[in-house]
FIBATI-916351 format. One record per atom (N, C-alpha, C, CB): residue number from 1; residue in three letters; atom name; x, y, z. Coordinates in steps of 0.1 Angstrom, whole numbers, always signed. Each point is the difference from the previous one (the first is absolute). Glycine has a CB too. Example, Ala and Ser with C-alpha at 12.3 -4.5 7.8 and 13.67 -1.06 7.14 Angstrom:
BEGIN
num,residu,atome,u,v,w
1,ala,N,+132,-57,+78
1,ala,CA,-9,+12,+0
1,ala,C,+9,+12,+0
1,ala,CB,-19,-12,+12
2,ser,N,+15,+23,-19
2,ser,CA,+9,+11,+0
2,ser,C,-8,+11,+8
2,ser,CB,+12,-6,-22
***
This chain:
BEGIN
num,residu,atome,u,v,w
1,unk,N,-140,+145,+473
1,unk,CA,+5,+8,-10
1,unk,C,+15,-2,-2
1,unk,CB,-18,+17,+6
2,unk,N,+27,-20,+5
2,unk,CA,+14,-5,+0
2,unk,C,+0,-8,-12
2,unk,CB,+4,-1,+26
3,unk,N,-10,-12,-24
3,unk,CA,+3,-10,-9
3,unk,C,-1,+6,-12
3,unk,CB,-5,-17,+13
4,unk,N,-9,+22,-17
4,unk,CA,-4,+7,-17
4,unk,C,+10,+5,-5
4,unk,CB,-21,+7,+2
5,unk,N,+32,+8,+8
5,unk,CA,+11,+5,-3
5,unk,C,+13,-10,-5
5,unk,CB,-11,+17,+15
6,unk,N,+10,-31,-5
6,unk,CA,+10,-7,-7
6,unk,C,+1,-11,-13
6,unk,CB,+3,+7,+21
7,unk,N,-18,-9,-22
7,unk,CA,-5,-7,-10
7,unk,C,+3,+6,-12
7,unk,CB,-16,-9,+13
8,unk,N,+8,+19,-11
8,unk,CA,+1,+12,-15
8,unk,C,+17,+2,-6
8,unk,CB,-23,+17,+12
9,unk,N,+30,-14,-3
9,unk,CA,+13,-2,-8
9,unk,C,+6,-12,-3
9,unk,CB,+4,+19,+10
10,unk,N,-8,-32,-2
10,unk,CA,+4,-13,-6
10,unk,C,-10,-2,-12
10,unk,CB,+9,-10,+23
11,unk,N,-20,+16,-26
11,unk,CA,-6,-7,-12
11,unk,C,+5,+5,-12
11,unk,CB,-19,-4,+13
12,unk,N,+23,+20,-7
12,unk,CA,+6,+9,-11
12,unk,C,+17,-7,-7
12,unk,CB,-15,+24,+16
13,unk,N,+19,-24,-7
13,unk,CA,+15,-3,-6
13,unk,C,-2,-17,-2
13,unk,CB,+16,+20,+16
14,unk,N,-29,-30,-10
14,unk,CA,+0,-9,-10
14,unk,C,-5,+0,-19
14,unk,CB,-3,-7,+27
15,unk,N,-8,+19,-26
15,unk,CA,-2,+5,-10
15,unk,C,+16,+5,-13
15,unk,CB,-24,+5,+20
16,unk,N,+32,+7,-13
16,unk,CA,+10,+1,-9
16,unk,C,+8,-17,-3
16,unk,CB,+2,+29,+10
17,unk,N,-1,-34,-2
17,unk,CA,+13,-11,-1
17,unk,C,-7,-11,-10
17,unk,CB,+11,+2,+26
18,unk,N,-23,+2,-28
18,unk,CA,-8,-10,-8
18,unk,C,+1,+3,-16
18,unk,CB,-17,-2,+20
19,unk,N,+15,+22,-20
19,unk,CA,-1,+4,-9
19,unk,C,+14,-2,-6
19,unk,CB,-20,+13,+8
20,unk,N,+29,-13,+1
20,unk,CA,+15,+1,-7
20,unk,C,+2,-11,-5
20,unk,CB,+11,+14,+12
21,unk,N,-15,-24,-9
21,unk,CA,+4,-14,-4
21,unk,C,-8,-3,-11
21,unk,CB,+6,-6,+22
22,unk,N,-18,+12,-25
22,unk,CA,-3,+0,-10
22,unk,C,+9,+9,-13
22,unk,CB,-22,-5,+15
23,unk,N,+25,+15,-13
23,unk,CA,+6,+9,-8
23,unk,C,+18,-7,-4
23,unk,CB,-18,+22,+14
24,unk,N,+22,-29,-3
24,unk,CA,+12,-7,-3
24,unk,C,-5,-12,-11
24,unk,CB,+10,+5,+26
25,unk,N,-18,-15,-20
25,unk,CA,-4,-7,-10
25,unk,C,-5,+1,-16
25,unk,CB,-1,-4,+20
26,unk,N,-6,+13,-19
26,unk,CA,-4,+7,-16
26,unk,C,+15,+5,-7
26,unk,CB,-26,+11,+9
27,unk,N,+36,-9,+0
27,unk,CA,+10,+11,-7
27,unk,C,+9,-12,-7
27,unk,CB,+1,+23,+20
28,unk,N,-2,-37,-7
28,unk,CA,+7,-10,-5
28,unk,C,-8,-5,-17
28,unk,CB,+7,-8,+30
29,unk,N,-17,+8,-33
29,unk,CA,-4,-6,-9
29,unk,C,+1,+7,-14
29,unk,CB,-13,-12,+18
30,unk,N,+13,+27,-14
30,unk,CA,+8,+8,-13
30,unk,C,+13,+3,+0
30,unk,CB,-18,+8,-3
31,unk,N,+23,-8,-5
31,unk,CA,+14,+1,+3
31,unk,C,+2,+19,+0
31,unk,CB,+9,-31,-13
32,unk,N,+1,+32,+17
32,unk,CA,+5,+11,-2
32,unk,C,+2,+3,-12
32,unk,CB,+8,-1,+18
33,unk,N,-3,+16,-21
33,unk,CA,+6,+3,-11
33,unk,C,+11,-6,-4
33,unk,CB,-9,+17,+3
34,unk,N,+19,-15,+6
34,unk,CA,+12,-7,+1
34,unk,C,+2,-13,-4
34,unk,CB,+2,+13,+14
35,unk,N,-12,-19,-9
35,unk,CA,+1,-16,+1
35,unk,C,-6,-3,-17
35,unk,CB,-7,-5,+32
36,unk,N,-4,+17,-39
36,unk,CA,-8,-3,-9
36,unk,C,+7,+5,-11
36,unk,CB,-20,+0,+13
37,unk,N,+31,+6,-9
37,unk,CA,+11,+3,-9
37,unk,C,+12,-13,-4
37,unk,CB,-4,+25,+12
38,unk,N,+6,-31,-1
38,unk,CA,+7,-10,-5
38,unk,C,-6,-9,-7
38,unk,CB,+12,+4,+16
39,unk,N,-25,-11,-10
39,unk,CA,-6,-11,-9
39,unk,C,-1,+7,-16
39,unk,CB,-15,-13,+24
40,unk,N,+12,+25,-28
40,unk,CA,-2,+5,-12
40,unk,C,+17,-3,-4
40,unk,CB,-23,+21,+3
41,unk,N,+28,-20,+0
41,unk,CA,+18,+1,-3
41,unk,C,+2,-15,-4
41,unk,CB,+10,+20,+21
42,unk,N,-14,-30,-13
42,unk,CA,+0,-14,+3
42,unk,C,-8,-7,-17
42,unk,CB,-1,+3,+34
43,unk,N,-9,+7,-33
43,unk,CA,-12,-5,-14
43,unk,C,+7,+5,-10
43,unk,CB,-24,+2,+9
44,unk,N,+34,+8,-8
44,unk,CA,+3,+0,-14
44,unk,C,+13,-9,-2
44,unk,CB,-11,+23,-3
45,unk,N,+22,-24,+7
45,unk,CA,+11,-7,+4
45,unk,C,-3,-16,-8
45,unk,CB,+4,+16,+25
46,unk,N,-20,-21,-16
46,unk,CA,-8,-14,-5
46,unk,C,+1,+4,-16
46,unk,CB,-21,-5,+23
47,unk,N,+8,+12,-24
47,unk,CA,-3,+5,-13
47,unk,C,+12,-2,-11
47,unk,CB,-16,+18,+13
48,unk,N,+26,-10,-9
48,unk,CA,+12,-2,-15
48,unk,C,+7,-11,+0
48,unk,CB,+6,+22,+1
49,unk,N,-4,-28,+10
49,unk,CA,+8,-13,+2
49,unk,C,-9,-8,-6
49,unk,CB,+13,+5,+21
50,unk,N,-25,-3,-22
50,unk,CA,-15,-12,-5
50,unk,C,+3,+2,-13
50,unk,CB,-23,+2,+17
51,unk,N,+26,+11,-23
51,unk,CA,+3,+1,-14
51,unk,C,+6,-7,-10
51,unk,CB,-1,+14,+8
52,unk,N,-2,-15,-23
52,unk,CA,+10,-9,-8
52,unk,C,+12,+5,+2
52,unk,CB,-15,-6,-18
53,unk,N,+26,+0,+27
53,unk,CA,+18,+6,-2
53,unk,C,+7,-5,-10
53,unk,CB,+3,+2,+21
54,unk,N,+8,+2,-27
54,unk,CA,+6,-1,-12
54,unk,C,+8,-15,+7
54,unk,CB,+1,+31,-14
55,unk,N,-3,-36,+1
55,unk,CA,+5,-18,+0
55,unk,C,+15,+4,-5
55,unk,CB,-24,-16,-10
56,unk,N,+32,+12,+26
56,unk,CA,+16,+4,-8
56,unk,C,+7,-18,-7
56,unk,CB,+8,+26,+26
57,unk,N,-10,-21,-39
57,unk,CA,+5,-15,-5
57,unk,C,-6,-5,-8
57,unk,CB,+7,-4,+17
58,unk,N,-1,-2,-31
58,unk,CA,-7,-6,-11
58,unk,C,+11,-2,-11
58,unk,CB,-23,+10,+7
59,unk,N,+18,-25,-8
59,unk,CA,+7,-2,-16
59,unk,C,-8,-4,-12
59,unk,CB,+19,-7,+13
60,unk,N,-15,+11,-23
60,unk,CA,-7,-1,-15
60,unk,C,+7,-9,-3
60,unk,CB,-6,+19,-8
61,unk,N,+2,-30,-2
61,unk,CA,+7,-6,-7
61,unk,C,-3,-2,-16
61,unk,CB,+6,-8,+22
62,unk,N,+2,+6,-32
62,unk,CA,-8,-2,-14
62,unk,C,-7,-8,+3
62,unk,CB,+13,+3,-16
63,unk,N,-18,-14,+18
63,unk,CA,-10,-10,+4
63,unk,C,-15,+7,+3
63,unk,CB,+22,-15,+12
64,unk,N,-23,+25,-4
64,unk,CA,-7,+3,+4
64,unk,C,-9,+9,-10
64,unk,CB,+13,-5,+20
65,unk,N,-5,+9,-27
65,unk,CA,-8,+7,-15
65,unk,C,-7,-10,-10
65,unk,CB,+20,+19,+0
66,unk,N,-30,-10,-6
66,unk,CA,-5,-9,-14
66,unk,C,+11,-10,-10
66,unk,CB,-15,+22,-2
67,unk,N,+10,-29,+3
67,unk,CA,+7,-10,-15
67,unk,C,+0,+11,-9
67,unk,CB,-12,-26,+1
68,unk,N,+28,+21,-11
68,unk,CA,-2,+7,-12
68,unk,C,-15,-3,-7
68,unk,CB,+27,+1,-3
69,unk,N,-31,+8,-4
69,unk,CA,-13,-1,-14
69,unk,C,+2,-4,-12
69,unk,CB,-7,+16,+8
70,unk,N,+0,-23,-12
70,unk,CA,+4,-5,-12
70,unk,C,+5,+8,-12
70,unk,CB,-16,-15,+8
71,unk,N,+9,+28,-5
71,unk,CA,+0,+15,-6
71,unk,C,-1,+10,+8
71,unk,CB,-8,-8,-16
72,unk,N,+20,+15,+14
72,unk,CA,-4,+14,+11
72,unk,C,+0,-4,+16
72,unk,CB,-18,+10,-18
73,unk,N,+18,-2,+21
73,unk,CA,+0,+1,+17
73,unk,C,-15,-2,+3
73,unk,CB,+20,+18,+4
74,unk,N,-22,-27,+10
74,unk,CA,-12,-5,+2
74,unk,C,-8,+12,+6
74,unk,CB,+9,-24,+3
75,unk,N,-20,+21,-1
75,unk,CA,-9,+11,+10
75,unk,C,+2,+2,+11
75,unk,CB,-16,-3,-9
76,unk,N,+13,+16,+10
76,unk,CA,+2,+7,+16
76,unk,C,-8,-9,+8
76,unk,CB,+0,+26,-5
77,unk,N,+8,-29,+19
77,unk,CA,-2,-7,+8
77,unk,C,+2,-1,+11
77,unk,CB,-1,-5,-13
78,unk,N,+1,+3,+24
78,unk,CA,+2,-3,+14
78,unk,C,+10,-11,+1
78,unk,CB,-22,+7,+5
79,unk,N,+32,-8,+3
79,unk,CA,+12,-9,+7
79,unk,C,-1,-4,+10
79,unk,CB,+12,+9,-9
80,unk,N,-8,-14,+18
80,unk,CA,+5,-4,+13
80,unk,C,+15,-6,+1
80,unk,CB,-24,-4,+3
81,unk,N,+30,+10,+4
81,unk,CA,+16,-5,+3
81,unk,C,-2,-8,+8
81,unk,CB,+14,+18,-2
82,unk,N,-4,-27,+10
82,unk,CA,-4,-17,+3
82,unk,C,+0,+7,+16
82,unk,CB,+15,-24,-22
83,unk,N,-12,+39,+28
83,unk,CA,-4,-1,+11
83,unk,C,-12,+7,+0
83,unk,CB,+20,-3,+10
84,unk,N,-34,+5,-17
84,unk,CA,-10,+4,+0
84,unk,C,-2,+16,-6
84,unk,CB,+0,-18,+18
85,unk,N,+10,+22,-20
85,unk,CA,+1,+14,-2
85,unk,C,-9,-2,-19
85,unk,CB,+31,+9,+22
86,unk,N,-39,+3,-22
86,unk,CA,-7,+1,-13
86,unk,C,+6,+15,-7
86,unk,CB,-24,-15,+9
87,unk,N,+19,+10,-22
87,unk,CA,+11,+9,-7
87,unk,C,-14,+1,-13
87,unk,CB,+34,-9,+8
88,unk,N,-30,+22,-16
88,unk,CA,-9,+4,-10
88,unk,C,+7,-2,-12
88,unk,CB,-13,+17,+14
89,unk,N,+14,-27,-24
89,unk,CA,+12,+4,-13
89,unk,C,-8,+6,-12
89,unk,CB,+18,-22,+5
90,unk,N,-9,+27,-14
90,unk,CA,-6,+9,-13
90,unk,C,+11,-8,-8
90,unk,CB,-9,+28,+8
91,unk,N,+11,-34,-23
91,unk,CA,+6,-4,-6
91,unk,C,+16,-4,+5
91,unk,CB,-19,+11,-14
92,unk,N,+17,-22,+22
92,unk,CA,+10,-5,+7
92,unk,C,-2,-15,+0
92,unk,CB,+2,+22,+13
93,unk,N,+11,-32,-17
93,unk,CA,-2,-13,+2
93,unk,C,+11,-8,+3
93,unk,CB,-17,+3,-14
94,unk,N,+19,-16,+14
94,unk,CA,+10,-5,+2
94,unk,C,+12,-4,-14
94,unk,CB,-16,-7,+22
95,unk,N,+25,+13,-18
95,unk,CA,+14,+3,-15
95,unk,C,+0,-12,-6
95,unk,CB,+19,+16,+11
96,unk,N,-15,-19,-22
96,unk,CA,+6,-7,-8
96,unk,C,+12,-1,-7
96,unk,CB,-17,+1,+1
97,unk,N,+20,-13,-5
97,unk,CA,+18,+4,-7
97,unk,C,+8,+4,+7
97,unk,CB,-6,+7,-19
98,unk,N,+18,+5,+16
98,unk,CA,+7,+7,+14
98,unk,C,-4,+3,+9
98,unk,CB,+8,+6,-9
99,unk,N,-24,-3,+12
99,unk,CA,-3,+3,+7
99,unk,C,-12,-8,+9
99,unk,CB,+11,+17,-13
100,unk,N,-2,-32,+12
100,unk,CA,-12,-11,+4
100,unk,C,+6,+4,+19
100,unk,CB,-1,-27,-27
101,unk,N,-7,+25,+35
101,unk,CA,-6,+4,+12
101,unk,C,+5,+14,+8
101,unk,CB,-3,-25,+1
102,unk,N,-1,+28,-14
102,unk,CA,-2,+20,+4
102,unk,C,-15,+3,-3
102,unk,CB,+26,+10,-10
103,unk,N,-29,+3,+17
103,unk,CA,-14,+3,-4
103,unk,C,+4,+11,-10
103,unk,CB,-15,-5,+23
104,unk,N,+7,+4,-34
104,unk,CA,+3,+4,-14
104,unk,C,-9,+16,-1
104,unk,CB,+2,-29,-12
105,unk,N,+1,+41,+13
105,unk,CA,-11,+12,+0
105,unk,C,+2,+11,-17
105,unk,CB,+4,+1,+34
106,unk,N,-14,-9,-38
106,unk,CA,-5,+11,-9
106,unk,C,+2,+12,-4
106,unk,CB,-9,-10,+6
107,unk,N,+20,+14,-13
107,unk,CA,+6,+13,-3
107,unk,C,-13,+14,+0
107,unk,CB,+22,-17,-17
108,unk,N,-18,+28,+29
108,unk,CA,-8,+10,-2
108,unk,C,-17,+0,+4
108,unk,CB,+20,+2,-18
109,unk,N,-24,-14,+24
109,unk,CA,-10,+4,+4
109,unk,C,-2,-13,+10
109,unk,CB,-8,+17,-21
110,unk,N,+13,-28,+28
110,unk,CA,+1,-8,+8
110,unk,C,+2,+5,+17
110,unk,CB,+10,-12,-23
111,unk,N,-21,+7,+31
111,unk,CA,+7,+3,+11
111,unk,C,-10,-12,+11
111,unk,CB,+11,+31,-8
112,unk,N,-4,-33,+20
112,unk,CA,-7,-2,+14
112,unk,C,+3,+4,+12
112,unk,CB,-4,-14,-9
113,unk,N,-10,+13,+12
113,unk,CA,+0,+8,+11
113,unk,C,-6,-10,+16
113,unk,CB,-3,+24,-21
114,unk,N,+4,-16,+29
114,unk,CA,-7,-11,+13
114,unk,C,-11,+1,+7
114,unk,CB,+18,-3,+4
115,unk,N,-23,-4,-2
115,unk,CA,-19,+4,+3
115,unk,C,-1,+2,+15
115,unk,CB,-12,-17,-20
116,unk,N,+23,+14,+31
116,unk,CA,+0,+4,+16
116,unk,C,+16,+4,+2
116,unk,CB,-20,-19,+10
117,unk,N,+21,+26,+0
117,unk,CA,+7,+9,+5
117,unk,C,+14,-10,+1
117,unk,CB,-21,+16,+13
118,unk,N,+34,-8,-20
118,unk,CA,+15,-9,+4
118,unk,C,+11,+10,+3
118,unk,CB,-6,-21,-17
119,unk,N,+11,+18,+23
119,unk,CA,+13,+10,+4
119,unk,C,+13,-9,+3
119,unk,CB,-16,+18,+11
120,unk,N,+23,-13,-16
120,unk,CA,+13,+1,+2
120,unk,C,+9,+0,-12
120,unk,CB,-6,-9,+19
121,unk,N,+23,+0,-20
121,unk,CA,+10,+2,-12
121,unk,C,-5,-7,-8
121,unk,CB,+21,+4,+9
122,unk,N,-23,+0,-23
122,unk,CA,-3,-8,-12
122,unk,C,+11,-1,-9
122,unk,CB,-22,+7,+2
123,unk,N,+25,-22,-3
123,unk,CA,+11,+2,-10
123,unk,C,-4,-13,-7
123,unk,CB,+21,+14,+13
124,unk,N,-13,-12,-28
124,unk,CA,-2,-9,-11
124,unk,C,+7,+1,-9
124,unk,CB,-17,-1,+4
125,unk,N,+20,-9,-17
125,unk,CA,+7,+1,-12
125,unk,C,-4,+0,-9
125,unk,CB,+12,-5,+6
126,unk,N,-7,+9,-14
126,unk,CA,-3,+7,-17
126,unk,C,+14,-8,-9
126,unk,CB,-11,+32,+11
127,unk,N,+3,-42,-22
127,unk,CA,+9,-6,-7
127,unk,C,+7,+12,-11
127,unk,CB,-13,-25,+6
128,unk,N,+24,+27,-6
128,unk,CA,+6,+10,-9
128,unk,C,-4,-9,-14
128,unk,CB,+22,+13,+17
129,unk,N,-23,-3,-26
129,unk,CA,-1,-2,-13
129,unk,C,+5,+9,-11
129,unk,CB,-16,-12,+9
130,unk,N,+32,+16,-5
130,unk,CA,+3,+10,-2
130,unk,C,-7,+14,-3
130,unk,CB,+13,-18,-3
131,unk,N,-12,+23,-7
131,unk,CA,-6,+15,-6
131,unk,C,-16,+2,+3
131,unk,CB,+17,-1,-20
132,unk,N,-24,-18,+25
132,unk,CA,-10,+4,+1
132,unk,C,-8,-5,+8
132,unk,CB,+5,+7,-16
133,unk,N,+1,-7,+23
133,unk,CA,-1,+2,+16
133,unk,C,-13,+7,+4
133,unk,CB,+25,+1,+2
134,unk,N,-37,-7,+5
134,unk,CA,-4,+12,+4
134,unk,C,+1,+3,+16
134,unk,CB,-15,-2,-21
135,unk,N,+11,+15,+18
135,unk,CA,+3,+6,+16
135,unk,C,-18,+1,+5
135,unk,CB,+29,+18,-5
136,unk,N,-31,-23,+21
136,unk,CA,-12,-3,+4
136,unk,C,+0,+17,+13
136,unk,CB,+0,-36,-5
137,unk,N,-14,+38,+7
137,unk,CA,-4,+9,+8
137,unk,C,-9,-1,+12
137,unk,CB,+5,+9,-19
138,unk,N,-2,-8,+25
138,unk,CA,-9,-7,+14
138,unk,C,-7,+19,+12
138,unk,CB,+25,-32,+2
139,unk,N,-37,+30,-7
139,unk,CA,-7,+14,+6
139,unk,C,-4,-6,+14
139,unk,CB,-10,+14,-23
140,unk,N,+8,-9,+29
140,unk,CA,-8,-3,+15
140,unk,C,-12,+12,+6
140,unk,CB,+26,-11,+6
141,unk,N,-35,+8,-1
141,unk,CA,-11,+11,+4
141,unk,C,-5,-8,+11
141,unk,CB,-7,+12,-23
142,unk,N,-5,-4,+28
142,unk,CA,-10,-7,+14
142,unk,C,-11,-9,-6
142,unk,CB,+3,+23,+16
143,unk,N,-5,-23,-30
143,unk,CA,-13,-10,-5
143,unk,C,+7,-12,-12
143,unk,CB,-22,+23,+2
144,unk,N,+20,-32,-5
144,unk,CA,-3,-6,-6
144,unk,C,+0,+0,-17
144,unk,CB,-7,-2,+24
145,unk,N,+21,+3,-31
145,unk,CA,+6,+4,-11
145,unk,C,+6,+12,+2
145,unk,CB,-13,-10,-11
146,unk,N,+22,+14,+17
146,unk,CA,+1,+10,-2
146,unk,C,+10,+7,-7
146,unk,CB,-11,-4,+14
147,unk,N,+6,+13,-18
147,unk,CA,+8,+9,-14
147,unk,C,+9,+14,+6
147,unk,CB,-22,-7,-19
148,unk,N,+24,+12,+31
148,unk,CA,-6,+11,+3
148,unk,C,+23,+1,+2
148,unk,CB,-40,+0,+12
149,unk,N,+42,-8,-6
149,unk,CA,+14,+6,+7
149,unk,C,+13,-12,-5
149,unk,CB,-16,+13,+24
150,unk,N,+23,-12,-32
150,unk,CA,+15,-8,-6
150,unk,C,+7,-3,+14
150,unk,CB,+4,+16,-24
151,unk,N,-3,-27,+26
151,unk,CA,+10,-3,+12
151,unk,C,+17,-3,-7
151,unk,CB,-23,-15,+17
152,unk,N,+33,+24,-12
152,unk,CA,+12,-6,-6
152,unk,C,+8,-14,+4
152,unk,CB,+0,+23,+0
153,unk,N,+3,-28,-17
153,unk,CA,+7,-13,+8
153,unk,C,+14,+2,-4
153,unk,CB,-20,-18,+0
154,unk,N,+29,+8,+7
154,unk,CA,+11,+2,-6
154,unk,C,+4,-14,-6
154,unk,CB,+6,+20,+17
155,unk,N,+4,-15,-27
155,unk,CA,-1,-10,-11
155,unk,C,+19,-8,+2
155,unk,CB,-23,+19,-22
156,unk,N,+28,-34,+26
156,unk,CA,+8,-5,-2
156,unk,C,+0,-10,-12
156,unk,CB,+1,+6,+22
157,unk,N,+8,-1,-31
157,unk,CA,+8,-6,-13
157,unk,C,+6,-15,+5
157,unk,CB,+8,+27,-10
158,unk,N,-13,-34,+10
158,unk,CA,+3,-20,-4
158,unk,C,+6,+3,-14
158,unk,CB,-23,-16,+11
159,unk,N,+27,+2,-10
159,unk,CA,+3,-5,-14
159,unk,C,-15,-5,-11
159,unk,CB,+26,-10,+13
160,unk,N,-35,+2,-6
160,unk,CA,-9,+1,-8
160,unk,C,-9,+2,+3
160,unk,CB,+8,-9,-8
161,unk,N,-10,+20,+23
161,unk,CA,-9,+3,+4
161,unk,C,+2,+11,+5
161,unk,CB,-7,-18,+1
162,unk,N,-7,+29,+2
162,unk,CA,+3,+15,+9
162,unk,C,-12,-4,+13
162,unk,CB,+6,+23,-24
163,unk,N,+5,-20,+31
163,unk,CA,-7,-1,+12
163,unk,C,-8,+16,+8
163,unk,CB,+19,-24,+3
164,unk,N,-33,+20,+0
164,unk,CA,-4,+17,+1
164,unk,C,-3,-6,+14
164,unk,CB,-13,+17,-26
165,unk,N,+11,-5,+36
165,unk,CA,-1,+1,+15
165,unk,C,-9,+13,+2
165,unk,CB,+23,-12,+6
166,unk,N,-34,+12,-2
166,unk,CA,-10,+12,+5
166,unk,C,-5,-6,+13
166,unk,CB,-10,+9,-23
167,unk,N,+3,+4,+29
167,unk,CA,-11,+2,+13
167,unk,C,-11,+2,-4
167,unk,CB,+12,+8,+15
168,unk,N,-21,-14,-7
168,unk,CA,-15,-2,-9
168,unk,C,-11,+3,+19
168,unk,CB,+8,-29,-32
169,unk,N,-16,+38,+30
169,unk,CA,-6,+2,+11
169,unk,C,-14,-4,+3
169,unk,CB,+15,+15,-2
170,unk,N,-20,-18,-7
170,unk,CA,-13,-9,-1
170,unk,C,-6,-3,-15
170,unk,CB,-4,+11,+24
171,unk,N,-2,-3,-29
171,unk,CA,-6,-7,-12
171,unk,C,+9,+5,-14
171,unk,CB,-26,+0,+13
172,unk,N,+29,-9,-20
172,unk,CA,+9,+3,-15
172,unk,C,-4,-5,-11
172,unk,CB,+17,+0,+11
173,unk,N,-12,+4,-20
173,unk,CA,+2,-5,-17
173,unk,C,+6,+3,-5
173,unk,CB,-12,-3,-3
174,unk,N,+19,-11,+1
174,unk,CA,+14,-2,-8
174,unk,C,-5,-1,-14
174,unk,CB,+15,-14,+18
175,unk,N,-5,+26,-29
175,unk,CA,-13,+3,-12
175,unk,C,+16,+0,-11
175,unk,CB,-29,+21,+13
176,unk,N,+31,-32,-20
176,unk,CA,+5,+6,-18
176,unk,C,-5,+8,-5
176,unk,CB,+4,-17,-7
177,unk,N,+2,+30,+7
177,unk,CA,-5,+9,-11
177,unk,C,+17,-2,-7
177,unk,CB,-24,+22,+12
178,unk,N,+30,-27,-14
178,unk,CA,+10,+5,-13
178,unk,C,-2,-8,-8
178,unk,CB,+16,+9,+8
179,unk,N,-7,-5,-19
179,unk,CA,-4,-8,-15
179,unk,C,+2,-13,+0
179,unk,CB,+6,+18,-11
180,unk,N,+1,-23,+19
180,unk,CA,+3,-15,+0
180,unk,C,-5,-11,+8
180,unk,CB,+17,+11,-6
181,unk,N,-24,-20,+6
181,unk,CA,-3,-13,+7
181,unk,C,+10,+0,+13
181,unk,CB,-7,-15,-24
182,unk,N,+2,+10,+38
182,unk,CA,+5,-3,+9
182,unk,C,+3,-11,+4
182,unk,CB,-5,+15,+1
183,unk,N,+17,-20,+2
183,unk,CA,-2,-14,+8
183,unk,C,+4,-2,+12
183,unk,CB,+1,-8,-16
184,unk,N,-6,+7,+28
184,unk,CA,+3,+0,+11
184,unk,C,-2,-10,+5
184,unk,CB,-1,+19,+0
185,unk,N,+8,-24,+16
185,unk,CA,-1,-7,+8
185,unk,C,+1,+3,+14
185,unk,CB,+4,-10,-17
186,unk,N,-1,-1,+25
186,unk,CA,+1,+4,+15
186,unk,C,-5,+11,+4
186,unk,CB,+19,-9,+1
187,unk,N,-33,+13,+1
187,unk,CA,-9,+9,+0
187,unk,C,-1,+2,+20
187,unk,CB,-14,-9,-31
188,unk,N,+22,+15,+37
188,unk,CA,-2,-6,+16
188,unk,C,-1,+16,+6
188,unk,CB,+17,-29,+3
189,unk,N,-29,+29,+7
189,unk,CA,+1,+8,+7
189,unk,C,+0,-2,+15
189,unk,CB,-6,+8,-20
190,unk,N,+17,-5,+28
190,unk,CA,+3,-1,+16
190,unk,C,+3,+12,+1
190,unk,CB,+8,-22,+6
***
């Protein structure tokens, strides 16, 4: 009976040490809250960083727009600037006459806009033509044309050019609404 007394507690506390080691093991293979908190923290961090991020940088050039039309401004169309960047135009083409390698915009209803995400300074020129001059408007929003919010630019007086400077946070369109034809160049955004 000695021995049974001492068996029984060695089988017993072999029993717990078994069970614990099971219970450690299982605990290893789910993580904690803590631990199940960070990897959620980690998946999102992945997640936004996986996201389309705004392309800091791009240049336009007249080149990159429609040929003038034999008549009228050509059809709406799709662009590409020479670093990949795509662009949406509405009665926009490459200038003529005074305004040979400017992009020429359609008094009052001309505009483009950009089909993926761009941020940063936008600046460009505007060939003066005295009295009629036009003045360009550049809205910005979270989709793709957007109409919704006027970004201010500021305007430097050249001799035969105005030089405008804005911040642009992701999606825009640069839109002629005044009465007069635009001609612009050096279209760059960093």
């Amino acid at each position: 009976m000695k021995n049974a007394k001492i068996v029984l507690p060695f089988v017993l506390a072999s029993f717990l040490i078994s069970c614990q080691n099971v219970a450690v093991s299982s605990e290893a293979g789910s993580p904690s809250s803590e631990t199940s908190s960070l990897i959620a923290e980690n998946s999102k961090q992945k997640t936004s960083s996986s996201s389309p991020l705004e392309k800091k940088g791009c240049v336009l050039n007249a080149t990159d727009f429609p040929e003038r039309a034999s008549q009228g401004y050509p059809e709406d169309q799709e662009i590409s600037s020479s670093d990949g960047s795509v662009f949406f135009v509405s009665s926009c083409m490459q200038g003529g006459g005074k305004g040979e390698g400017c992009v020429q915009m359609k008094k009052e209803s001309s505009f483009f806009y950009n089909r993926s995400k761009l941020a940063g300074t936008v600046t460009f020129k505007i060939l003066q033509n005295g009295a009629y001059t036009g003045i360009p408007t550049i809205y910005e929003g979270d989709g793709e044309h957007p109409l919704e919010k006027k970004i201010s630019l500021e305007m430097t007086q050249k001799e035969e050019w105005n030089l405008y400077t804005g911040e642009i946070h992701s999606y825009f369109t640069f839109a002629n609404e005044s009465s007069y034809a635009i001609y612009l160049k050096d279209i760059k955004i960093a």
